[in-house]
C-alpha positions as CSV (number, residue, x, y, z in Angstrom):
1,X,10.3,-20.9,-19.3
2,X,9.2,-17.2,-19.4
3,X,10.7,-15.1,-16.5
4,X,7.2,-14.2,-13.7
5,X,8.7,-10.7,-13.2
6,X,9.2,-10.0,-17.4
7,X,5.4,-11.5,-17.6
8,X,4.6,-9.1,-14.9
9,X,6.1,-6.1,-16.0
10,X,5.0,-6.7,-19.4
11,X,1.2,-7.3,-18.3
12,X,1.3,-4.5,-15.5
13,X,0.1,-2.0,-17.5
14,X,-2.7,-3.6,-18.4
15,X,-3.8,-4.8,-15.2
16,X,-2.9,-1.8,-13.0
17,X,-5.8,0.1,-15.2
18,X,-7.9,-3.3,-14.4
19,X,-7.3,-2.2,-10.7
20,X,-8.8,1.1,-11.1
21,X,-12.4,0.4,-10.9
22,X,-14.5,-3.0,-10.6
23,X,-18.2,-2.7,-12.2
24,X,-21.1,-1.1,-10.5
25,X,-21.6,-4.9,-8.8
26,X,-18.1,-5.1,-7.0
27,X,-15.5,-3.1,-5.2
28,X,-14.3,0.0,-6.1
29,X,-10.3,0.4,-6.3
30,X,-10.7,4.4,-6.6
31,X,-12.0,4.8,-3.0
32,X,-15.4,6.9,-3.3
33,X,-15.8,7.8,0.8
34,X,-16.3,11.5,2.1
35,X,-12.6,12.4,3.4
36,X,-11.9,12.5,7.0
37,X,-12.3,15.2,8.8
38,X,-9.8,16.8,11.5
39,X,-6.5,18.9,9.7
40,X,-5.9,18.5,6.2
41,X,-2.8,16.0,5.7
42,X,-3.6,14.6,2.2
43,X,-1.1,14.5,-0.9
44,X,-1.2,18.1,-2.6
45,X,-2.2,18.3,-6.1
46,X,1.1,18.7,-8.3
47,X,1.9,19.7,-12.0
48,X,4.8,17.2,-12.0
49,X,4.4,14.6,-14.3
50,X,3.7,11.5,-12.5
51,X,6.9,8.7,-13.0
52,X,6.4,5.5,-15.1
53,X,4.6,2.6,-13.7
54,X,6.8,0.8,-10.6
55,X,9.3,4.1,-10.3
56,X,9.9,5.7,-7.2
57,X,7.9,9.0,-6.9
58,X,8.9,11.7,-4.5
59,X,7.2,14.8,-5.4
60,X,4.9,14.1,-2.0
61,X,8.3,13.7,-0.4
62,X,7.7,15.4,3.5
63,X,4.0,14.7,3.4
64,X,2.8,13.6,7.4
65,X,1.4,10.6,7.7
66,X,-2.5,11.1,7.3
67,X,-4.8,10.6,10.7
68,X,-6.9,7.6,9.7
69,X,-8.6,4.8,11.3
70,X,-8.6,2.0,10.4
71,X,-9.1,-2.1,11.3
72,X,-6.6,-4.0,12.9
73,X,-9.3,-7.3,13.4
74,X,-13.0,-6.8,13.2
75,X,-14.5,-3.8,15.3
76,X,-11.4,-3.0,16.4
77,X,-9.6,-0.1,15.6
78,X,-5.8,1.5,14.7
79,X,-4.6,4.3,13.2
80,X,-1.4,5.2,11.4
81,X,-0.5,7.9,14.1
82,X,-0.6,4.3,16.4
83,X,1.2,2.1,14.0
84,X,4.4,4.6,13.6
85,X,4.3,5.2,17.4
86,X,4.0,1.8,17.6
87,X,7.3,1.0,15.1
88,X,9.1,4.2,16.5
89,X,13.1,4.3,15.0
90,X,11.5,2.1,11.8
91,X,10.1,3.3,8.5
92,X,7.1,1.8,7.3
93,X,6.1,1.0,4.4
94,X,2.0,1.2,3.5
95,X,0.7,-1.5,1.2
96,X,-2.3,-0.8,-0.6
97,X,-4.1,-3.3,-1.9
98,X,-7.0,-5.1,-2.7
99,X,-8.1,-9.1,-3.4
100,X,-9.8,-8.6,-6.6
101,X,-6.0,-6.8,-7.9
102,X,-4.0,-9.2,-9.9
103,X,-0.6,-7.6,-9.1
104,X,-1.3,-6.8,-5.7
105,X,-1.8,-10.5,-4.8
106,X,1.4,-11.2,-7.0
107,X,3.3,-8.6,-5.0
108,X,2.1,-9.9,-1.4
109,X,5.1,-12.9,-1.6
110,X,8.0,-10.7,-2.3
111,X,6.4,-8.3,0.4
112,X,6.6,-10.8,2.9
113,X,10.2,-11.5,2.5
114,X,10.8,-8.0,2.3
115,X,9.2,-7.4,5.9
116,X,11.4,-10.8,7.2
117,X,14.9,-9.3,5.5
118,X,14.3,-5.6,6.4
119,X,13.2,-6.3,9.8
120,X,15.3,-4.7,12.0
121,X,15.1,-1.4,10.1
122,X,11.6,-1.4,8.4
123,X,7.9,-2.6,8.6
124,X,5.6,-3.7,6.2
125,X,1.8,-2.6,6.7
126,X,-0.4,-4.3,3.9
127,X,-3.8,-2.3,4.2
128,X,-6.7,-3.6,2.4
129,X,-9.6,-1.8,0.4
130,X,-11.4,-4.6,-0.4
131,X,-15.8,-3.3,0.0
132,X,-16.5,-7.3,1.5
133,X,-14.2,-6.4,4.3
134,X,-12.5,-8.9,6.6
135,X,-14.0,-11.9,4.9
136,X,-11.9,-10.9,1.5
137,X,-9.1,-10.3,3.4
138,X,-9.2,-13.5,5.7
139,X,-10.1,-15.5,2.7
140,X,-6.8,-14.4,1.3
141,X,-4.6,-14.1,4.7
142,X,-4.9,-18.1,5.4
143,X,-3.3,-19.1,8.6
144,X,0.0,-19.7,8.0
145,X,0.4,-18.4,4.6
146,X,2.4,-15.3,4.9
147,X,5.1,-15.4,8.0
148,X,5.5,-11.9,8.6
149,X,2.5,-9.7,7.0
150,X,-0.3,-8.4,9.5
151,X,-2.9,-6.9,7.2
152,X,-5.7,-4.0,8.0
153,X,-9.1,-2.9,6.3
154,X,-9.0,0.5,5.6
155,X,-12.8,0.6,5.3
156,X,-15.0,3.2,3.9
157,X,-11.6,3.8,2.2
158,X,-10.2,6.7,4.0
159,X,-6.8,6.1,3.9
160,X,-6.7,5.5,-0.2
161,X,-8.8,8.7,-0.6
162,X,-6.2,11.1,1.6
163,X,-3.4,9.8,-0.3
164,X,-5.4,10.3,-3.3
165,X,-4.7,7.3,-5.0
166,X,-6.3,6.2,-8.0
167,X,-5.2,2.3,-8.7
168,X,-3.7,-0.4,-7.2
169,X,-1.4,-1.2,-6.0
170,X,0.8,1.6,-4.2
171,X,3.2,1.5,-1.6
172,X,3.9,4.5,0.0
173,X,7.4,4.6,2.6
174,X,7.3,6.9,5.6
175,X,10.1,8.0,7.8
176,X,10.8,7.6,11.3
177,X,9.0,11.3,12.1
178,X,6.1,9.8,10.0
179,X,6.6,12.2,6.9
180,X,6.5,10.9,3.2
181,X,9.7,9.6,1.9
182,X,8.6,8.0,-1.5
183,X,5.4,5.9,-3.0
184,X,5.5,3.9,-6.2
185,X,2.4,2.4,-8.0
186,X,2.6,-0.6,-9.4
187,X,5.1,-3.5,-8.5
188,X,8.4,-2.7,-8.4
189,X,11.0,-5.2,-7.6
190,X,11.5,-5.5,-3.7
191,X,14.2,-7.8,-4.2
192,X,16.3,-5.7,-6.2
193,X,19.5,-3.2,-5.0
194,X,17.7,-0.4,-6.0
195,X,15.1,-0.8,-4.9
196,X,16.5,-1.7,-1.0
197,X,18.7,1.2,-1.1
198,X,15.4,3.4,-1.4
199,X,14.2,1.8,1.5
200,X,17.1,2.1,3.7
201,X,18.4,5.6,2.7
């Protein structure tokens, strides 16, 4: 039987790039919406090479948090400023994602877990980019199916644009204060030592 994490990691190149873009008839995974206005917070542009695929990178390390909105339930609206008030003592980790991503569906299981194991210390925010909005994300979120993810819509996209992303999936971590401790794009693996230490330290 061939290992799901081996067929992952050797697919996930290939797939990550398929979570770039969708056709001119579906979503966009390289958000396209006019950036927020209010005080600059977005990632800085950098002459650092970017790390491999599923490595920790830190070279927005210290980064606040941006301002966005964002939905919490149809018409009704959150922002990240709320959500690390909201989880104050905790770091959170930022989930984005989309239903038409292969490996961000993959991920969402081993994210759950992650959010039930690390509970105490850390929360898991899985935000949507998904164009079709709630009905995607519904259609995915069954009742019942995930026991401790709470998804959002980060609709026109806001939140993906500040952090100037440009595939999916990426997970970025943020500290107590709300400042940037590490992202990684791709799909790294949450269960592993490594990979936990980074979270907790």
């Amino acid at each position: 039987m061939i290992d799901k994490r081996l067929l992952m990691a050797a697919t996930l190149g290939l797939l990550i790039t398929g979570c770039e873009a969708k056709d001119d008839t579906g979503d966009k995974g390289n958000a396209t919406a006019p950036q927020a206005t209010g005080e600059s917070t977005e990632a800085p542009a950098t002459s650092a090479t970017a790390p491999p695929i599923n490595s920790i990178d830190r070279r927005f390390a210290g980064q606040p948090a941006p301002d966005v909105s964002m939905e919490s339930a149809p018409n009704e609206a959150v922002t990240l400023a709320n959500i690390l008030a909201a989880n104050r003592g905790k770091r959170v980790l930022v989930n984005l994602w989309a239903t038409w991503c292969p490996p961000c569906l993959a991920e969402m299981p081993e994210l759950d877990r992650l959010a039930a194991d690390e509970a105490q210390t850390l929360t898991v925010i899985p935000v949507s980019q998904d164009m079709e909005g709630w009905q995607a994300v519904e259609g995915f979120f069954a009742p019942g199916k995930f026991k401790t993810l709470v998804p959002l819509l980060d609709q026109p996209g806001s939140l993906g644009e500040r952090l100037k992303v440009k595939g999916l999936p990426v997970s970025v971590l943020y500290d107590a204060e709300g400042l940037e401790v590490w992202r990684v794009a791709g799909v790294p693996d949450w269960s592993s030592d490594e990979v936990r230490a980074a979270l907790r330290g």
